[in-house]
C-alpha angles and dihedrals in degrees: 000000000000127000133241130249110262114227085252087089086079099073095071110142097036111143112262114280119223125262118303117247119285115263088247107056080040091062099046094050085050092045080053099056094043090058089050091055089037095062094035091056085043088053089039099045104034092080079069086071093044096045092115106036094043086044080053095049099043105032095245135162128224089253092058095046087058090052092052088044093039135009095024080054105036099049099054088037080060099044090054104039092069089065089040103052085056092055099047078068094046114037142047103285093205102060089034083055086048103052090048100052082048087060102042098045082058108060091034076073102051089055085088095064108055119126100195136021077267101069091037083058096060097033080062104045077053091058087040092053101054095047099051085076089064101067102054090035102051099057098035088061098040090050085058091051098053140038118249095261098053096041103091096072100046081044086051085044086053088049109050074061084073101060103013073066093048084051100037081062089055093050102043089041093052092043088055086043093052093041098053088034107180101354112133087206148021124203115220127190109275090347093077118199112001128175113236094256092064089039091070095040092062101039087057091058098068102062086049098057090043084055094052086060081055097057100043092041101037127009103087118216106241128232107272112247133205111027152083140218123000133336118305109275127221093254089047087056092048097059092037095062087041100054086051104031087118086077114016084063103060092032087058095035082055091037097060089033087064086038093055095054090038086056094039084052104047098044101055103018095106096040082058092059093037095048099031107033096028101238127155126232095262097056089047101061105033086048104028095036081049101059102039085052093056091043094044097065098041097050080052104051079041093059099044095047092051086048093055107047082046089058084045097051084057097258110150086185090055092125088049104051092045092047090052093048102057091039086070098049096053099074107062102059087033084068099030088060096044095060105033123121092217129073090198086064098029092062090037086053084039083062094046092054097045091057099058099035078056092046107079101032090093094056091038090062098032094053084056098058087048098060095060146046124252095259095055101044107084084059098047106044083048099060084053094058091047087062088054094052092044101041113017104026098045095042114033098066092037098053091061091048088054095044089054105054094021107031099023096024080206135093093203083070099073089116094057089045089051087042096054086051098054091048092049099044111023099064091049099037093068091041077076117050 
């Protein structure tokens, strides 16, 4: 496959641009970021750790507890992230980065203090609200720190944030539910009794806002590449997604298919362990949490390597073609772990799966940036990310809420209900790619 010509290609004759960004100061942005998505996948997914003892507190069904971890995030995910996306081509990326982690890190807080499915639902849309600012932000800024063929591993770099995240609030969850055992409740300074649940809620607002300080007092916005003129305009984005619709069409269809099955893991995967294997919260995160951080890095480094021989061996459609290879991997373990009587080889598998679902998000996003000029990518990664709000986020975790009390009639069955996801997304998913 070859790719087409960006419309990039149009700014030919523009006058030299200075020297990129040391390595150096490139890294560290990237480290940055990461650390942004990392802490934004820890706020969103720790609520998959906390599905049956918030459903306990608060009287919830399983269908409920998919539209707090789906559709009440993802739609407002997907609301937000349009503006954001404009102003990702207008303002300073940095301070915009550091207000929202401010917000988000906030009401990622107040989650710990509803008294009904209501006031979970808003402290969510607030969460929801803050983090739709990272994913057309990150990219946009790493793609001006780097020229276009170094920019998949920091990009890889950017995306292990995403699910070491996922992993990291399995693992923090799991360490304050070993550390407080069988306690009802735990008494904080000024807080008085919580439950641990909320214990862990409150305790993930605090790095966030001490991030934001870092990314209003440090981090310094790069110089914008590959552009010319002002900001791209509406009409400019129009005919940019219509010159390359041949491809931007079946790269976002597979986009939002993976995403499906990624949302519909994380967030009852550990339900899955805790229902089916009888294990408690505490063995979930320190084991599962364990073993998604190793794999995730490794699927990661794994992606970008196998990016990068490709672009040396002369492939232009390097990102495709990795992307496509690790998508169809992923299927057979993602089952395999679902159904397994075993919770040995269901984690192991877990692993397996992890690492290949991790694998092509680097190229994904790198095969984006790539498309379109700098003027251009903060809308259009935004309008993937829309698709994902409106299409994998909303309805991965709630289709296995609703496979479990409507199809299954049985929340036991949450393996057979992850099962049935992976078989129906993951195939095509990488066709097409």
């Amino acid at each position: 496959m070859t790719m087409p010509d960006a419309p990039a290609a149009s700014l030919a004759g523009a006058p030299p641009e200075p020297a990129w960004p040391s390595p150096a100061r490139g890294w560290s942005a990237a480290i940055l970021l990461t650390l942004a998505m990392f802490l934004s996948y820890v706020d969103r997914s720790i609520l998959a750790l906390l599905v049956d003892p918030i459903k306990a507190s608060l009287g919830l069904s399983d269908v409920q507890m998919g539209l707090l971890q789906g559709a009440t995030f993802g739609l407002v995910f997907t609301l937000s992230m349009v503006p954001c996306g404009w102003l990702v081509d207008r303002v300073n990326r940095t301070r915009l980065l550091g207000g929202a982690i401010a917000v988000w890190s906030l009401m990622t807080a107040a989650c710990a203090f509803p008294a009904n499915f209501a006031q979970m639902f808003l402290a969510r849309m607030g969460v929801a609200l803050g983090e739709a600012a990272v994913s057309p932000s990150a990219p946009s800024l790493i793609s001006d720190y780097f020229p276009p063929d170094r920019r998949t591993p920091p990009l890889s770099l950017y995306g292990i944030g995403g699910i070491i995240g996922v992993a990291a609030s399995l693992l923090f969850g799991g360490s304050v539910a070993s550390l407080f055992g069988d306690r009802a409740t735990i008494d904080l300074p000024l807080l008085g009794p919580l439950e641990t649940w909320q214990v862990i809620f409150v305790s993930l607002g605090l790095p966030g806002l001490l991030l934001s300080l870092v990314f209003f007092t440090v981090l310094r916005e790069p110089q914008r590449r590959e552009q010319s003129g002002a900001s791209g305009s509406l009409r400019e984005l129009r005919a940019a997604i219509g010159a390359m619709k041949g491809v931007i069409a079946p790269h976002m269809a597979s986009f939002c298919l993976f995403n499906i099955f990624g949302q519909a893991m994380s967030g009852w995967l550990p339900s899955l362990f805790i229902r089916v294997h009888g294990w408690s919260m505490a063995q979930v995160g320190l084991r599962l949490g364990t073993i998604q951080l190793v794999a995730a890095v490794a699927g990661a480094f794994a992606g970008a390597a196998t990016a990068r021989l490709l672009v040396r061996r002369g492939r232009g459609d390097a990102n495709f073609l990795t992307a496509t290879l690790f998508l169809g991997l992923t299927a057979p373990p993602a089952v395999f772990a679902t159904i397994t009587g075993s919770a040995t080889l269901g984690v192991l598998s877990i692993g397996l799966c992890t690492a290949c679902l991790m694998a092509p998000t680097g190229a994904i996003l790198a095969a984006i940036q790539d498309l379109v000029p700098n003027r251009l990518r903060g809308q259009v990664t935004s309008l993937y990310y829309v698709a994902l709000g409106l299409v994998s986020m909303t309805l991965g975790p709630l289709l296995i809420g609703l496979m479990n009390d409507y199809v299954f009639t049985d929340g036991d069955a949450v393996g057979k209900s992850l099962a049935v996801i992976a078989v129906a997304t993951l195939p095509l998913s990488a066709l097409l790619m």
